[in-house]
C-alpha positions as CSV (number, residue, x, y, z in Angstrom):
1,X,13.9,158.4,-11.7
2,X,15.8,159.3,-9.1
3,X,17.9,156.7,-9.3
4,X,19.2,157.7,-12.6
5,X,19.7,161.6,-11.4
6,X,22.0,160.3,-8.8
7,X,24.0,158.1,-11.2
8,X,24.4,160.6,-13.7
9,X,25.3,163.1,-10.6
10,X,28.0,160.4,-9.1
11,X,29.1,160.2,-13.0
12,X,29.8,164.1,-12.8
13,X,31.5,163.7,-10.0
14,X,33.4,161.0,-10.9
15,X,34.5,162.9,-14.6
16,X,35.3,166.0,-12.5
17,X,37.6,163.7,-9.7
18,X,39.3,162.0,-12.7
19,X,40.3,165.3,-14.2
20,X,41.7,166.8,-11.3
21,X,43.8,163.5,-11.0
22,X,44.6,164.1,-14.8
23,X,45.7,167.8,-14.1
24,X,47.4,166.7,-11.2
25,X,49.2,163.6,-13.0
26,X,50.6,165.9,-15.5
27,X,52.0,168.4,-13.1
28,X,53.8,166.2,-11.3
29,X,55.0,164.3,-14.4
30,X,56.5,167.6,-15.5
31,X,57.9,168.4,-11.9
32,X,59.2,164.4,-12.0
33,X,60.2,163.7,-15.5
34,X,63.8,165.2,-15.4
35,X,64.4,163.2,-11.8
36,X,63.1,159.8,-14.0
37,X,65.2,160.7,-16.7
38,X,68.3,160.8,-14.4
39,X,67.3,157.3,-12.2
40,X,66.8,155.9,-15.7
41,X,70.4,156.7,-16.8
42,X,71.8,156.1,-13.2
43,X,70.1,152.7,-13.1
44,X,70.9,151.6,-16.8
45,X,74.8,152.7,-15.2
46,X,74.2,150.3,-12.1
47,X,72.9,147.2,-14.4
48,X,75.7,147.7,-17.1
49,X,78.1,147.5,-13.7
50,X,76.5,144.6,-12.1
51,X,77.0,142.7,-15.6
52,X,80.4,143.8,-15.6
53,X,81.0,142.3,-12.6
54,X,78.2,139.3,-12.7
55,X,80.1,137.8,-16.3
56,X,83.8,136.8,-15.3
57,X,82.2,135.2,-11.9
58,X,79.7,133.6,-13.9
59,X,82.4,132.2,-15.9
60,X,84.8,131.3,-13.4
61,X,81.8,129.0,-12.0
62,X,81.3,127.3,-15.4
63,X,84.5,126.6,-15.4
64,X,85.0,124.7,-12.1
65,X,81.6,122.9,-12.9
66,X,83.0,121.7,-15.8
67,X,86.1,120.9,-14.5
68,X,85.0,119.2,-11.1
69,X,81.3,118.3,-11.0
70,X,80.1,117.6,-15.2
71,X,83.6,114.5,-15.3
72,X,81.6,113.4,-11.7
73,X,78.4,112.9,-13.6
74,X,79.7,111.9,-16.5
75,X,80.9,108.8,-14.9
76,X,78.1,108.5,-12.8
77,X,75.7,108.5,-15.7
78,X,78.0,106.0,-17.6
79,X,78.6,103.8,-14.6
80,X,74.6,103.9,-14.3
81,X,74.0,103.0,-18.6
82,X,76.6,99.7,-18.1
83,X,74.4,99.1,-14.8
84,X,71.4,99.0,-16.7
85,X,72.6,97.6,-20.2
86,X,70.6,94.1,-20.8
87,X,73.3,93.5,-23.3
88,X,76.6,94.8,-21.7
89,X,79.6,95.8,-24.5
90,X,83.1,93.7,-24.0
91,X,85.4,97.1,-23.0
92,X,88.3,97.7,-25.2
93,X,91.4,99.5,-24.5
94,X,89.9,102.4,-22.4
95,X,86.4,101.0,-21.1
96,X,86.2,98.6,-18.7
97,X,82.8,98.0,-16.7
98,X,82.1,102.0,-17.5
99,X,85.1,103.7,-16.4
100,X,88.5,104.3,-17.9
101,X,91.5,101.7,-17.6
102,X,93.8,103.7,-18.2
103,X,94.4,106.8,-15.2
104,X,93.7,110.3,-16.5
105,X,97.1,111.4,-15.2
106,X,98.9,108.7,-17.6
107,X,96.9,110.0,-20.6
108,X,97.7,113.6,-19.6
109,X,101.7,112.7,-19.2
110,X,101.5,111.1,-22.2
111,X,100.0,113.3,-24.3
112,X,102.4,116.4,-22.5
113,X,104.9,114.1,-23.9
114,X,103.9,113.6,-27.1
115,X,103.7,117.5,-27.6
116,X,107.0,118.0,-25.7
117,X,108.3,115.2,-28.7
118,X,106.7,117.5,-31.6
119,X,107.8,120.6,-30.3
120,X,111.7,119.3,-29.8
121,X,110.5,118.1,-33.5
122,X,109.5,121.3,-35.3
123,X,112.8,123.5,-33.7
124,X,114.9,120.8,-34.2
125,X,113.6,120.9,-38.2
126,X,113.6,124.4,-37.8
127,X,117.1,125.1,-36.4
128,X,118.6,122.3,-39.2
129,X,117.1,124.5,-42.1
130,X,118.6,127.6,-40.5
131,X,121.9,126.0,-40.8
132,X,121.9,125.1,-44.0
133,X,120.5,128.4,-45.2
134,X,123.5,130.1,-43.1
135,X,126.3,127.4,-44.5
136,X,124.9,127.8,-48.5
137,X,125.3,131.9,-47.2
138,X,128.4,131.5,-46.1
139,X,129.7,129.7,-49.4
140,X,128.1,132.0,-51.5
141,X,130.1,134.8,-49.5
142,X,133.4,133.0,-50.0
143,X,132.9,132.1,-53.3
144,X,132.4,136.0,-53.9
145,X,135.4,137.3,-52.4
146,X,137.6,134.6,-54.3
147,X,136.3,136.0,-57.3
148,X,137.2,140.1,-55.8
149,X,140.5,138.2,-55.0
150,X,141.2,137.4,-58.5
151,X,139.7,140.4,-60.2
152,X,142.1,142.3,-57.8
153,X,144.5,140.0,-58.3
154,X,144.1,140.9,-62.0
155,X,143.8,144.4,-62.1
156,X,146.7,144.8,-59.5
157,X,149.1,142.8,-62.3
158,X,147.6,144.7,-65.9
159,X,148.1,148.1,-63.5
160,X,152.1,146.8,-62.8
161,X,152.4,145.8,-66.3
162,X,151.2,149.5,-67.5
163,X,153.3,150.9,-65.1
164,X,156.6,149.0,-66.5
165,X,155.8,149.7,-69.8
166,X,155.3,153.6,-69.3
167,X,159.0,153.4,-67.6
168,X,160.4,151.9,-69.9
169,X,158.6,154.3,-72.6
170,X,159.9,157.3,-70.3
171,X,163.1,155.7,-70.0
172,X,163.6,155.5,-74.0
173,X,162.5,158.6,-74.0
174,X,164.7,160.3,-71.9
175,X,167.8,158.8,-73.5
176,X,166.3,159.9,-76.8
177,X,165.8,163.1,-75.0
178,X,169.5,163.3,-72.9
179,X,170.9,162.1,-76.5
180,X,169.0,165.2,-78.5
181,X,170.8,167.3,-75.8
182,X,173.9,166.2,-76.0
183,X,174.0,166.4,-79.9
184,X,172.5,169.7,-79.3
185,X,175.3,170.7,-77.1
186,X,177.2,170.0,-79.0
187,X,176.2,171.6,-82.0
188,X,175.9,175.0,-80.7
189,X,179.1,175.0,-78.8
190,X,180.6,174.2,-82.4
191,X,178.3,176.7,-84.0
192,X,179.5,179.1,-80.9
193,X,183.2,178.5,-81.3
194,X,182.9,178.9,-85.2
195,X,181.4,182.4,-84.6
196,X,184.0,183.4,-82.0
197,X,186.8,182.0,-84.4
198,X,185.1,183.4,-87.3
């Protein structure tokens, strides 16, 4: 039985000792949390930088894998297939025993020139329909000021035509009129001297 005492006293003991360390935990949590809140931020700051700065490198190294090692092993790999091939393939224009006949710089020039021959293409295309939309332009701007020309022309010649006969109206008109004055001169000088005769 005394055995059991002692157990159940180490088991107080215990239960006391792991509530202090409770009561302590929880103190210091409150004295720590703000401090874990800020390292939390700071270090969520110093992973989003380090990606930052991780992702072009990590790209740049792609890259010049690709471009440098992956065409190495490429070959290598189809160098080793021909190797091992129990039944090797007759090459055609670009095989031959696993590799290319035809250099990699000579495809490249050739297809640069190709493009350089489409591009002269398409602005050469593009320049010609620009022409002909600036010449059929041009026409329809000449053909429009023949046409003000004429109806200028035209006006210009009814306006002269208005203009002689209104002179030659006035004209008649102030011969009628130098003619009604000259009768009427003379008919009151007559009716003048009749009244001084008279």
């Amino acid at each position: 039985m005394a055995k059991t005492l002692k157990r159940r006293k180490g088991d107080f003991e215990t239960e006391a000792a792991m509530a202090r360390l409770q009561q302590l935990a929880r103190a210091q949590s409150e004295r720590f949390g703000p401090y874990a809140d800020q390292c939390r931020q700071v270090a969520a700051e110093r992973l989003y930088q380090a990606r930052g700065w991780t992702a072009p490198r990590l790209e740049i190294a792609a890259r010049r894998v690709e471009d440098t090692v992956a065409p190495r092993v490429a070959d290598l790999l189809t160098y080793a297939a021909v190797q091992v091939d129990p039944h090797p393939k007759r090459g055609g224009f670009l095989a031959r025993r696993g590799r290319r006949q035809v250099p990699r710089p000579l495809l490249f020039a050739g297809a640069a020139a190709a493009g350089a021959a489409t591009l002269y293409g398409v602005v050469w295309l593009r320049q010609t329909t620009q022409d002909a939309r600036w010449q059929e332009n041009l026409e329809q701007a000449r053909d429009q000021v023949r046409e003000t020309r004429d109806q200028l022309a035209a006006k210009a010649k009814s306006a002269k035509e208005r203009v002689a006969a209104t002179g030659s109206e006035l004209k008649g008109d102030a011969q009628e009129a130098k003619d009604t004055a000259a009768s009427g001169a003379k008919q009151a000088t007559s009716d003048l001297n009749g009244h001084v005769t008279q």
